[in-house]
N, CA and C of each residue as an Amber inpcrd file, in Angstrom:
protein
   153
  86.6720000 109.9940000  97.5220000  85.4440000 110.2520000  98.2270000
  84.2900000 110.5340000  97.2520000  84.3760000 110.9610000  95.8740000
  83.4910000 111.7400000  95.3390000  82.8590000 110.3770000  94.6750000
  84.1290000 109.3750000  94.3460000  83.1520000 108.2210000  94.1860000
  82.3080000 107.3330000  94.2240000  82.2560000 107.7690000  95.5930000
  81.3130000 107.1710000  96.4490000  80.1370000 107.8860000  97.1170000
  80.2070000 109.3740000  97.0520000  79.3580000 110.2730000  97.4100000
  78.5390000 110.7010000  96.4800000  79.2150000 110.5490000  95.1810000
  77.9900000 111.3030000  93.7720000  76.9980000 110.3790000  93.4700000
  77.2420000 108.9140000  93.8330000  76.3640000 107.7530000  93.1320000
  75.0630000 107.7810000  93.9940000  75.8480000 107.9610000  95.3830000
  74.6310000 107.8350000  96.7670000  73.9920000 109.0180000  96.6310000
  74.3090000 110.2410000  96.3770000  73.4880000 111.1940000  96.4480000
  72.2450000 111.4920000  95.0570000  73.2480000 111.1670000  93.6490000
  72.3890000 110.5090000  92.7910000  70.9990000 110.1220000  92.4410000
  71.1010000 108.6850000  93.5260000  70.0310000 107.7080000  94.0870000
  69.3470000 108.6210000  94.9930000  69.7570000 109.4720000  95.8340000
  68.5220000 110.3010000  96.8400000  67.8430000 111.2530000  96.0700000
  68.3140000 112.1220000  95.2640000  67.9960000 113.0350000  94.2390000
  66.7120000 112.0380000  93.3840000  66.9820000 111.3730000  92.3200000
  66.2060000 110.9160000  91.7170000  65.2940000 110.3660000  92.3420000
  65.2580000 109.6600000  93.8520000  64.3360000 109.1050000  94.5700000
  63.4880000 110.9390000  95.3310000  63.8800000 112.0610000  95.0790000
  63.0810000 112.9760000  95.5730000  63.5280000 113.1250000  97.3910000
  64.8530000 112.5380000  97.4730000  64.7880000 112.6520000  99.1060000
  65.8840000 113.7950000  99.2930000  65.4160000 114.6540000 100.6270000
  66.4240000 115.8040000 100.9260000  67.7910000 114.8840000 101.1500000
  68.5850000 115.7090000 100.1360000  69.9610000 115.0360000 100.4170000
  71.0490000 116.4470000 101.2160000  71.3830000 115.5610000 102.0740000
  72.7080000 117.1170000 102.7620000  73.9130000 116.6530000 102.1090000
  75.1050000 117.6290000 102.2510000  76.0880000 117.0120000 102.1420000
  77.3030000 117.8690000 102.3800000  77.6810000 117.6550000 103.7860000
  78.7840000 118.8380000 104.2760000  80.2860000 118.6150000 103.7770000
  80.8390000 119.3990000 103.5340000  81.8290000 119.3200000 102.4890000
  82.8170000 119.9240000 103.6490000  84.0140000 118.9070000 103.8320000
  84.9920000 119.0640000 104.7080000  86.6980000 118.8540000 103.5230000
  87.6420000 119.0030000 103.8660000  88.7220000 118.9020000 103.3530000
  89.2980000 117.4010000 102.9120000  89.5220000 116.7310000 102.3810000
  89.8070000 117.3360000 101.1310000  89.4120000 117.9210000 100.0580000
  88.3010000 117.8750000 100.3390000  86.9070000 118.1740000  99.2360000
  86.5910000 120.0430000  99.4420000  86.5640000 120.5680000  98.3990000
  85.6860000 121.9440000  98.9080000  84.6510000 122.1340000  97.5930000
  83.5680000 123.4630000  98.0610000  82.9940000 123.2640000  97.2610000
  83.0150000 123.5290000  95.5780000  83.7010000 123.8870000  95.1200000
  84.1620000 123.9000000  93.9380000  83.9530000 122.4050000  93.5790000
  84.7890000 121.4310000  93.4170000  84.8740000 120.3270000  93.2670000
  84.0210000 119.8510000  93.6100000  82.6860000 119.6890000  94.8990000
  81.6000000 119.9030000  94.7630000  80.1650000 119.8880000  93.8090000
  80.4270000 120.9770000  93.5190000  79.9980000 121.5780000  92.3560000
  79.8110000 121.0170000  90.9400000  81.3220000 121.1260000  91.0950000
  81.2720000 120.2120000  89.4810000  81.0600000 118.5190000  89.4710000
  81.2000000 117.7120000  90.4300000  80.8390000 116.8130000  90.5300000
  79.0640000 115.9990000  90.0890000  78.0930000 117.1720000  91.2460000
  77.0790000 117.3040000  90.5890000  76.4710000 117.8410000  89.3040000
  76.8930000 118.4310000  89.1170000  76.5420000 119.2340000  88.0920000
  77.0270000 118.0130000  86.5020000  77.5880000 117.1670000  86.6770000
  77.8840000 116.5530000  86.1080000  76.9050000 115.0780000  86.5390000
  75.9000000 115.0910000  87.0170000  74.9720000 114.0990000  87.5520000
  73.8060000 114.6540000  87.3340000  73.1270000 116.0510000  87.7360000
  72.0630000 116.6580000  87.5570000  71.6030000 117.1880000  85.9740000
  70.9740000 116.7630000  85.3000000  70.4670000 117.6560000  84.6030000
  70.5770000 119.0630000  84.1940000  69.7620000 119.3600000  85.4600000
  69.3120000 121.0090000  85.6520000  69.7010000 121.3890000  86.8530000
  70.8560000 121.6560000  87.2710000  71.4380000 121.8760000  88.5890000
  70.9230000 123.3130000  88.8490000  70.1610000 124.1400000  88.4100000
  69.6190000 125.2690000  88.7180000  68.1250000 124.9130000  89.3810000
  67.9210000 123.9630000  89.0900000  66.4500000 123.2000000  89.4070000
  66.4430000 123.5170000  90.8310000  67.4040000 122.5300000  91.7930000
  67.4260000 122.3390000  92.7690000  67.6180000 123.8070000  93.7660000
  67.6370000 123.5550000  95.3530000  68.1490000 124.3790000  95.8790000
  69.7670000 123.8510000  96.2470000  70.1040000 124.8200000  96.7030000
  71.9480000 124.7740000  96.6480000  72.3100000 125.8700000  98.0450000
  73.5560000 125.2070000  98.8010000  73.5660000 126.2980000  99.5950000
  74.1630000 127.5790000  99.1130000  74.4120000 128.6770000 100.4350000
  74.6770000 130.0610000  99.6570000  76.1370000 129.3510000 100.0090000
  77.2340000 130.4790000  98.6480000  78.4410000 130.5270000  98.7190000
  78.9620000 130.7940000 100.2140000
């Protein structure tokens, strides 16, 4: 899933568009996390939801 979710969200990010992205099982947010954070720059930049 993440392969296909980090590229698309990626592309919304750099294009400046609100990106959501509800995180259901198998996925949690941990893994999440590090996914972007491994795409973003400055992952403090952004907003993020609360834990």
């Amino acid at each position: 899933m993440l392969d296909i979710s980090i590229p698309y969200l990626k592309t919304g990010l750099e294009n400046n568009e609100f990106c959501l992205w509800i995180v259901s099982e198998p996925l949690n947010m941990e893994k999440v996390k590090e996914a972007l954070q491994k795409i973003e720059k400055n992952p403090h930049k952004r907003n993020s939801p609360p834990d």
